[in-house]
N, CA, C and O atoms as CSV, one atom per row, in Angstrom:
chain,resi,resn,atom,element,x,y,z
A,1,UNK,N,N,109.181,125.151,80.038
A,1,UNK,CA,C,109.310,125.575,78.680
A,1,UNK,C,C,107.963,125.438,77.983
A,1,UNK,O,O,107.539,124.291,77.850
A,2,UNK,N,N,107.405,126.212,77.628
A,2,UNK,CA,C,106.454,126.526,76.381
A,2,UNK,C,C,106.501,126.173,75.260
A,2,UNK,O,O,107.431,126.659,74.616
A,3,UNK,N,N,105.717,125.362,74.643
A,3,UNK,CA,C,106.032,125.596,73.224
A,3,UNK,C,C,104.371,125.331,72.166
A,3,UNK,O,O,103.335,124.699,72.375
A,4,UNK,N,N,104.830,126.115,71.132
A,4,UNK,CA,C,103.898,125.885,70.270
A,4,UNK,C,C,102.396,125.019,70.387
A,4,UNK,O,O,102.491,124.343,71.411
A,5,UNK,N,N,101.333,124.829,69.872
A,5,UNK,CA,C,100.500,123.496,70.048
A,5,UNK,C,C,101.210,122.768,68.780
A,5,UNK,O,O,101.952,123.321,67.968
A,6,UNK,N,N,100.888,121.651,68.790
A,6,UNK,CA,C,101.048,120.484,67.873
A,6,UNK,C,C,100.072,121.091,66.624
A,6,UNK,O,O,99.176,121.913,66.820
A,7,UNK,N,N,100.438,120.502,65.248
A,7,UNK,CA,C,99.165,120.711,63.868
A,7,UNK,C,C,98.332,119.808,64.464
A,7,UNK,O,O,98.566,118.922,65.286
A,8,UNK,N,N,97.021,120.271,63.766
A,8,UNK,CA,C,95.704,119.146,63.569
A,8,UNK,C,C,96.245,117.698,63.571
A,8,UNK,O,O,95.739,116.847,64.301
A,9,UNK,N,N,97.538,117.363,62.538
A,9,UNK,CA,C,97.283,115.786,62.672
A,9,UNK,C,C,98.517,115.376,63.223
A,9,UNK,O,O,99.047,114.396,62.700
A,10,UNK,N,N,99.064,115.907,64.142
A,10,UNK,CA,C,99.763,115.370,65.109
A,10,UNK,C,C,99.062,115.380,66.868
A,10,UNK,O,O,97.981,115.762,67.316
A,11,UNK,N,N,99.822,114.996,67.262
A,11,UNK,CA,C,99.478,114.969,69.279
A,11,UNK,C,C,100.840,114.945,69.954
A,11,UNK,O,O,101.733,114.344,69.356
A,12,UNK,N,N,101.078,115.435,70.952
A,12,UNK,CA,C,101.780,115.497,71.760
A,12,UNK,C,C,102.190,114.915,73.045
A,12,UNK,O,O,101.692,115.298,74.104
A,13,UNK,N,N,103.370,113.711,72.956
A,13,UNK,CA,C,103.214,112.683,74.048
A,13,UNK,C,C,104.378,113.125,74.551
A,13,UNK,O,O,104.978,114.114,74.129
A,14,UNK,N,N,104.891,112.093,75.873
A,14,UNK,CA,C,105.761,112.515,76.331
A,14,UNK,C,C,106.694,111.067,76.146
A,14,UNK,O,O,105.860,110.194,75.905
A,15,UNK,N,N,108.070,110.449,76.158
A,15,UNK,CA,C,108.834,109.736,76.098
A,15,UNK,C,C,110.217,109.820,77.539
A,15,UNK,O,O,111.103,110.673,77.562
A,16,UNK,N,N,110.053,108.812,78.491
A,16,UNK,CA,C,111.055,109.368,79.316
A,16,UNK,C,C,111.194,110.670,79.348
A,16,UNK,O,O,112.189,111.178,78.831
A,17,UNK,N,N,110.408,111.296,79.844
A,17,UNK,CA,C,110.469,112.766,80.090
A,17,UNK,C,C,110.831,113.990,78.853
A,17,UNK,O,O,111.042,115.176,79.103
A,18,UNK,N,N,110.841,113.247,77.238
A,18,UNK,CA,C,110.907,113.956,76.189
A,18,UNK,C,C,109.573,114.194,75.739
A,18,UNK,O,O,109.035,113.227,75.199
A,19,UNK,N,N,109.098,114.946,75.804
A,19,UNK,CA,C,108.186,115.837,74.974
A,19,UNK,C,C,108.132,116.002,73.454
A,19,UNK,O,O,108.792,116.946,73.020
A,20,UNK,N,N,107.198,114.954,72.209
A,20,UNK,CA,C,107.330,114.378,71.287
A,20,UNK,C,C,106.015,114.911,70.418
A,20,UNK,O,O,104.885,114.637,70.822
A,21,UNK,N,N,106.190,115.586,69.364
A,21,UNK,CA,C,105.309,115.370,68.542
A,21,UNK,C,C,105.060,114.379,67.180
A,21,UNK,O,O,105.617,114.114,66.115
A,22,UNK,N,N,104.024,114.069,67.834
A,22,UNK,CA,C,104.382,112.809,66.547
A,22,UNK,C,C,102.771,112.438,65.969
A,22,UNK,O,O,101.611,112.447,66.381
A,23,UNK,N,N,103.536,112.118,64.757
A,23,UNK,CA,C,101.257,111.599,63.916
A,23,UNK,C,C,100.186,111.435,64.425
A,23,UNK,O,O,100.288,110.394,65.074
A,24,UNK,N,N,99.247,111.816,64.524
A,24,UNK,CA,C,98.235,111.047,65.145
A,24,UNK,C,C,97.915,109.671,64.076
A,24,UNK,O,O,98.588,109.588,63.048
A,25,UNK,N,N,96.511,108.262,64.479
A,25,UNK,CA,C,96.725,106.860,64.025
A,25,UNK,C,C,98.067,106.561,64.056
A,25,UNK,O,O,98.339,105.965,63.014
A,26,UNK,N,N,98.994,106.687,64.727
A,26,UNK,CA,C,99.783,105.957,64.948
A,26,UNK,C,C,100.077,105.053,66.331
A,26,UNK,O,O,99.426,105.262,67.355
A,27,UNK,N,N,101.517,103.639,66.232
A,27,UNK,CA,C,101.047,103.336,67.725
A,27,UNK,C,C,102.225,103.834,68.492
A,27,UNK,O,O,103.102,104.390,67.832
A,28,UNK,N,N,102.299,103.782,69.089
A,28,UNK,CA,C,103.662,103.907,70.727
A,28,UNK,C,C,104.640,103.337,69.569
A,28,UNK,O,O,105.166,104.154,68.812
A,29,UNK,N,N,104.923,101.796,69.396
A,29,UNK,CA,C,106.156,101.281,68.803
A,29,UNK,C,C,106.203,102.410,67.500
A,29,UNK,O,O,107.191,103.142,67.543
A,30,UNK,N,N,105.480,102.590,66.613
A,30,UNK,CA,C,105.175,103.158,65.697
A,30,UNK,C,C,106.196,104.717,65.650
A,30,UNK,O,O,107.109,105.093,64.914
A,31,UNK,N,N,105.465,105.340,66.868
A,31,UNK,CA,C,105.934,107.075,67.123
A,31,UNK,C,C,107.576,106.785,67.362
A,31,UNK,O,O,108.457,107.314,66.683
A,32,UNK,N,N,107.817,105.807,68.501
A,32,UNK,CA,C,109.182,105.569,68.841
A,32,UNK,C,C,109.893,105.587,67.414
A,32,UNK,O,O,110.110,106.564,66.697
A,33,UNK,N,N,110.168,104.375,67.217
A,33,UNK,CA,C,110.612,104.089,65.770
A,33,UNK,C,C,110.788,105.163,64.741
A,33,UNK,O,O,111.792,105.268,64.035
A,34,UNK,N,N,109.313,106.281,64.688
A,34,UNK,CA,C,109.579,107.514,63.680
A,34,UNK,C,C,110.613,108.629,64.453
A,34,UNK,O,O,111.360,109.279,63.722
A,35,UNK,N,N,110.647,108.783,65.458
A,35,UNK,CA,C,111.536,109.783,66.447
A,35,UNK,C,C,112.848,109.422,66.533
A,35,UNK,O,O,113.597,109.991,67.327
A,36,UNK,N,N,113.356,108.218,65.545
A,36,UNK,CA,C,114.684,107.674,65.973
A,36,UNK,C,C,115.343,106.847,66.704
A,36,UNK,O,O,116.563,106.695,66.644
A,37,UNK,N,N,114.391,106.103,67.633
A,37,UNK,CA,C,114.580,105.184,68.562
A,37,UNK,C,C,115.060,104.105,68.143
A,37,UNK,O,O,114.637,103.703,67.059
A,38,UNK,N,N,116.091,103.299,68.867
A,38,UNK,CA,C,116.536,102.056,68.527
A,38,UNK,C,C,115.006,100.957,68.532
A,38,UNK,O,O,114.029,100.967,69.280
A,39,UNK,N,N,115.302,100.227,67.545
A,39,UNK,CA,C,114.142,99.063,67.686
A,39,UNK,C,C,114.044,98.364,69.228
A,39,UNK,O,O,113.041,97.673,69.410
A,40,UNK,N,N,115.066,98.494,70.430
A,40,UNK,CA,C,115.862,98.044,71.266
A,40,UNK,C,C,115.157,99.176,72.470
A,40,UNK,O,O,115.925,100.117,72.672
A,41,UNK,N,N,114.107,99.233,73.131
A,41,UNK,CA,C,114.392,100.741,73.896
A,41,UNK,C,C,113.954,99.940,75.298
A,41,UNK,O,O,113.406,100.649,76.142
A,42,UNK,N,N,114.098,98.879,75.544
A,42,UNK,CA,C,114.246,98.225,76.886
A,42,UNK,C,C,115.042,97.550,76.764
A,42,UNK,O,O,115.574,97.444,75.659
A,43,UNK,N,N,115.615,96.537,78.233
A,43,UNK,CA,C,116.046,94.886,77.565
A,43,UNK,C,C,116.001,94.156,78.848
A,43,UNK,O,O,115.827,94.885,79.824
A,44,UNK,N,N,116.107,92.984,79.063
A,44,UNK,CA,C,115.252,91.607,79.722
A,44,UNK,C,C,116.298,91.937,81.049
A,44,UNK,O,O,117.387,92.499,80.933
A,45,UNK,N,N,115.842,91.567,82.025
A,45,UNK,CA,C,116.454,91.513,83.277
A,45,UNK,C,C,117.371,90.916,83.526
A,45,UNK,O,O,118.371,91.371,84.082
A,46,UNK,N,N,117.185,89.625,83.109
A,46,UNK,CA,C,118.746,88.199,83.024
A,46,UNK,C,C,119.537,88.953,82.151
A,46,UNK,O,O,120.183,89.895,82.610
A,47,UNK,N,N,119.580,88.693,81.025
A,47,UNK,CA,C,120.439,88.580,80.400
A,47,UNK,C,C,121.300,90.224,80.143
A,47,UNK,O,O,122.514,90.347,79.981
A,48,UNK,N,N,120.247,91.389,80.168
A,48,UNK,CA,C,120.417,92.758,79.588
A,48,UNK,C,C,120.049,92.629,78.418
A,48,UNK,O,O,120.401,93.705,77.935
A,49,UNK,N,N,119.481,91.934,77.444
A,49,UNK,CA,C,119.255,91.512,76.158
A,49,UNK,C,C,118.637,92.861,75.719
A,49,UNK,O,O,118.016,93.377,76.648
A,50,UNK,N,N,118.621,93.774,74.270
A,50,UNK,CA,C,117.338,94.540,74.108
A,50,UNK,C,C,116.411,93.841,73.388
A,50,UNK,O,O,116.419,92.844,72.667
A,51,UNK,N,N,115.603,94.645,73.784
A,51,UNK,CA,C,113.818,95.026,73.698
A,51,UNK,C,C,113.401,95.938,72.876
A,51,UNK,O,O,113.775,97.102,73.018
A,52,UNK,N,N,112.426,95.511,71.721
A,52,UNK,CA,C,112.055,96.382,71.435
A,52,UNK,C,C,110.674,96.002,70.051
A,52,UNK,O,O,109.984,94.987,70.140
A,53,UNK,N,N,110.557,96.726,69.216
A,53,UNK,CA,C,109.429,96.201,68.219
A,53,UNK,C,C,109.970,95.064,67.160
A,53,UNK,O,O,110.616,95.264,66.132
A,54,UNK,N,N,109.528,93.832,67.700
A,54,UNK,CA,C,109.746,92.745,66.732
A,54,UNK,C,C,108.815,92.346,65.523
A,54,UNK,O,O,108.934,92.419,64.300
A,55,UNK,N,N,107.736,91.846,66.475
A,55,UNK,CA,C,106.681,91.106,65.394
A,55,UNK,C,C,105.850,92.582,64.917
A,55,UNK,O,O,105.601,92.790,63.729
A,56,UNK,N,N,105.531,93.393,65.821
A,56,UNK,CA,C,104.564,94.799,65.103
A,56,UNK,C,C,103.581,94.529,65.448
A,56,UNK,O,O,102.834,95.475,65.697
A,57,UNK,N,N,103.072,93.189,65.640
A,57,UNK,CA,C,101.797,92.689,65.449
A,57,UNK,C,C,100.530,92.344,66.745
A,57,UNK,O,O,99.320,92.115,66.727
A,58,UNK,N,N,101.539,92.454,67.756
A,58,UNK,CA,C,101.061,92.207,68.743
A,58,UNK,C,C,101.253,90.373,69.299
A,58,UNK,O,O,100.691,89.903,70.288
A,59,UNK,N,N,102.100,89.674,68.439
A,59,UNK,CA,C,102.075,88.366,69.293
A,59,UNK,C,C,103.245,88.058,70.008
A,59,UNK,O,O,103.173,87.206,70.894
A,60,UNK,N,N,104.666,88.802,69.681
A,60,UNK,CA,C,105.345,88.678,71.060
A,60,UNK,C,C,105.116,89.997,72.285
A,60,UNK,O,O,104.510,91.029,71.996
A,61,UNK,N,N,105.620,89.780,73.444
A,61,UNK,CA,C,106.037,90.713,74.104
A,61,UNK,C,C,107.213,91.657,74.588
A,61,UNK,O,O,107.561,91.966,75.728
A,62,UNK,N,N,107.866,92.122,72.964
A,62,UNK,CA,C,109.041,92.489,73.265
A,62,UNK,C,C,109.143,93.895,73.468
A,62,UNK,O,O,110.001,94.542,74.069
A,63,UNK,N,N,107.999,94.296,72.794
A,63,UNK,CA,C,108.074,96.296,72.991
A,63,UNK,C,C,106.848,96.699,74.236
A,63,UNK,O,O,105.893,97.475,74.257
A,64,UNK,N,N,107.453,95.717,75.230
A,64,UNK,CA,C,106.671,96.142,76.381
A,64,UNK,C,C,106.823,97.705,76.943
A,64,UNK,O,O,108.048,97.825,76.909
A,65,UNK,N,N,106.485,98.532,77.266
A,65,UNK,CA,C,106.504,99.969,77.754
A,65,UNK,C,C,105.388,100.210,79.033
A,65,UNK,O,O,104.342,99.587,79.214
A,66,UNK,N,N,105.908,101.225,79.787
A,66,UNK,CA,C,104.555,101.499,80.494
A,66,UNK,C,C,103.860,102.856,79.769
A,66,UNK,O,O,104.534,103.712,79.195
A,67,UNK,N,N,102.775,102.887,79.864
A,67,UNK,CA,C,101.807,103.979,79.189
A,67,UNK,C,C,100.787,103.986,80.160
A,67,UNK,O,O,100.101,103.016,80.482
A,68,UNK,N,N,100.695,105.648,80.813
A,68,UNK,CA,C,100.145,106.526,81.583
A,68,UNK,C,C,99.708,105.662,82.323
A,68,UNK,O,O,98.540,105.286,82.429
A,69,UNK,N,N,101.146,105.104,83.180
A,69,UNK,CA,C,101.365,104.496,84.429
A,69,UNK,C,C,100.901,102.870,84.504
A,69,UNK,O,O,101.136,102.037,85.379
A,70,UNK,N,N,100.200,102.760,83.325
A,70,UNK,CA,C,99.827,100.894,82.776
A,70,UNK,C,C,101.011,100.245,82.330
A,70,UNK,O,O,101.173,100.161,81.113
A,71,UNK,N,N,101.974,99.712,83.188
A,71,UNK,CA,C,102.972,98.718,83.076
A,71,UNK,C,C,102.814,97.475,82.042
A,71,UNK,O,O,101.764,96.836,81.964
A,72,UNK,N,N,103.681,97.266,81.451
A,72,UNK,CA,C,103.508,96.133,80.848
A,72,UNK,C,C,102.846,96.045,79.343
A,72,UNK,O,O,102.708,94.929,78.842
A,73,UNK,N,N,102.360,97.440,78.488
A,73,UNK,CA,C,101.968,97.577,77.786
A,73,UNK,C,C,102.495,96.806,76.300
A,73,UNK,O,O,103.724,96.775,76.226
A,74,UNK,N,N,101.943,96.330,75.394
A,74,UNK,CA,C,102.273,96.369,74.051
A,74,UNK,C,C,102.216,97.322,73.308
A,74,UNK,O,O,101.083,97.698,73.008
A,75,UNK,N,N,103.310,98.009,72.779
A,75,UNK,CA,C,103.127,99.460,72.282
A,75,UNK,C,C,102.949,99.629,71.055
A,75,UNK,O,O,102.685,100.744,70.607
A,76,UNK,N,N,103.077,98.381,70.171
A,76,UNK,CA,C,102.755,97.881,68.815
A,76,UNK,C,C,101.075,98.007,68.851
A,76,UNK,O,O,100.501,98.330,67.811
A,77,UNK,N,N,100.600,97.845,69.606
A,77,UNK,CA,C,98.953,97.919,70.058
A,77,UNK,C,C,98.471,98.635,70.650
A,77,UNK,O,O,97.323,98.454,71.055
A,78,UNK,N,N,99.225,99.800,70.942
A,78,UNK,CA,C,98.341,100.764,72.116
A,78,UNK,C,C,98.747,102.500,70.893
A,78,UNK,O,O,99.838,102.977,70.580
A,79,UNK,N,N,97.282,102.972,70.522
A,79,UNK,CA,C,97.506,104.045,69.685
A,79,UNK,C,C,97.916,105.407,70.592
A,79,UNK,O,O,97.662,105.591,71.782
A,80,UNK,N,N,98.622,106.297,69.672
A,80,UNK,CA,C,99.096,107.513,70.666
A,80,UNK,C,C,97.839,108.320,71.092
A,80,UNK,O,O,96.890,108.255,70.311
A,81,UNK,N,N,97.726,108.886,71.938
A,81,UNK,CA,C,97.052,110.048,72.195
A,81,UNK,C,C,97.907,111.425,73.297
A,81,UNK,O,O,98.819,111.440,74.124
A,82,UNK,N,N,96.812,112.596,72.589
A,82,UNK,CA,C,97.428,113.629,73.011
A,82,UNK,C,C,97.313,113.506,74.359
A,82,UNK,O,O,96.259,113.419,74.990
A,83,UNK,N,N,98.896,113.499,74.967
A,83,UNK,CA,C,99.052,114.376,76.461
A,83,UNK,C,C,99.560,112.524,77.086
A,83,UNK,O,O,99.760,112.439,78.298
A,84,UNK,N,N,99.684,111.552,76.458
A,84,UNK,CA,C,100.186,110.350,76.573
A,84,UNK,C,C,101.717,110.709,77.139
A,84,UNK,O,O,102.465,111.630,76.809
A,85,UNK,N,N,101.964,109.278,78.443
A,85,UNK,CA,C,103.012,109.455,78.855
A,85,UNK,C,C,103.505,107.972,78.735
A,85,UNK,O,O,102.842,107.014,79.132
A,86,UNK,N,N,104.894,107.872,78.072
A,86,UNK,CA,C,105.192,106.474,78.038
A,86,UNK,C,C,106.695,106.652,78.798
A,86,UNK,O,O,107.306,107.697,79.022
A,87,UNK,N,N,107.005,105.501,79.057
A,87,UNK,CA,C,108.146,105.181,80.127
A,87,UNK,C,C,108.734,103.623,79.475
A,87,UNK,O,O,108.257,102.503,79.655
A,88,UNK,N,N,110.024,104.066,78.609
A,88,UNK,CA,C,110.638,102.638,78.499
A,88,UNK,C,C,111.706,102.299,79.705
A,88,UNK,O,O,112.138,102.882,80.699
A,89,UNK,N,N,111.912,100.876,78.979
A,89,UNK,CA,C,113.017,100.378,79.237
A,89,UNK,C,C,112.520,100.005,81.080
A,89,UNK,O,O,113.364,99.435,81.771
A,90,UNK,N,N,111.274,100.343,81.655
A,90,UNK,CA,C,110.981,100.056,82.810
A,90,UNK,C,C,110.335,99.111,83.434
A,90,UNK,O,O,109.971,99.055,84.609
A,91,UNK,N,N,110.201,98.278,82.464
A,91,UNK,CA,C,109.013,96.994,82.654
A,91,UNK,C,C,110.061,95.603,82.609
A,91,UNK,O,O,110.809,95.388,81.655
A,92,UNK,N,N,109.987,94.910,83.549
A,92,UNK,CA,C,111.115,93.657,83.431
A,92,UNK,C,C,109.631,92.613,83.126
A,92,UNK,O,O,108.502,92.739,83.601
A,93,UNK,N,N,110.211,91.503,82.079
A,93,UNK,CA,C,109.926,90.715,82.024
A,93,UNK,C,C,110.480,89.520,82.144
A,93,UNK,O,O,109.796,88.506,82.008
């Protein structure tokens, strides 16, 4: 499927295989969160607990994601860029 380019101040990432336009200066937790995502878009191996953007800030590790194949990411800290591929809910901690 084809579609359109993105405006000037957006970029175009991908989400579990969804194809997302979203702000540019923004971060991963950030884009999620504006697209509708539960605060929740992983959860812990023991328990099934979700996962997702707590502190914002970067001092827990709860909105871990992988981004363009870097496991383990903080997505509260990692800014979008065009043609970005993120993968939740795949990182056990």
């Amino acid at each position: 499927m084809t579609s359109s380019p993105a405006p000037d101040d957006h970029v175009r990432i991908t989400v579990d295989d969804v194809p997302l336009s979203v702000p540019v200066r923004r971060t991963v937790a950030a884009a999620l969160m504006l697209e509708g995502r539960q605060a929740g878009w992983r959860v812990t191996r023991r328990a099934g607990a979700e996962r997702g953007l707590f502190c914002g800030i970067g001092v827990c590790y709860d909105c871990l994601a992988t981004v363009d194949g870097r496991p383990g990411l903080r997505t509260c800290l990692v800014q979008v860029a065009d043609g970005m591929d993120v993968r939740t809910g795949t990182v056990d901690v």
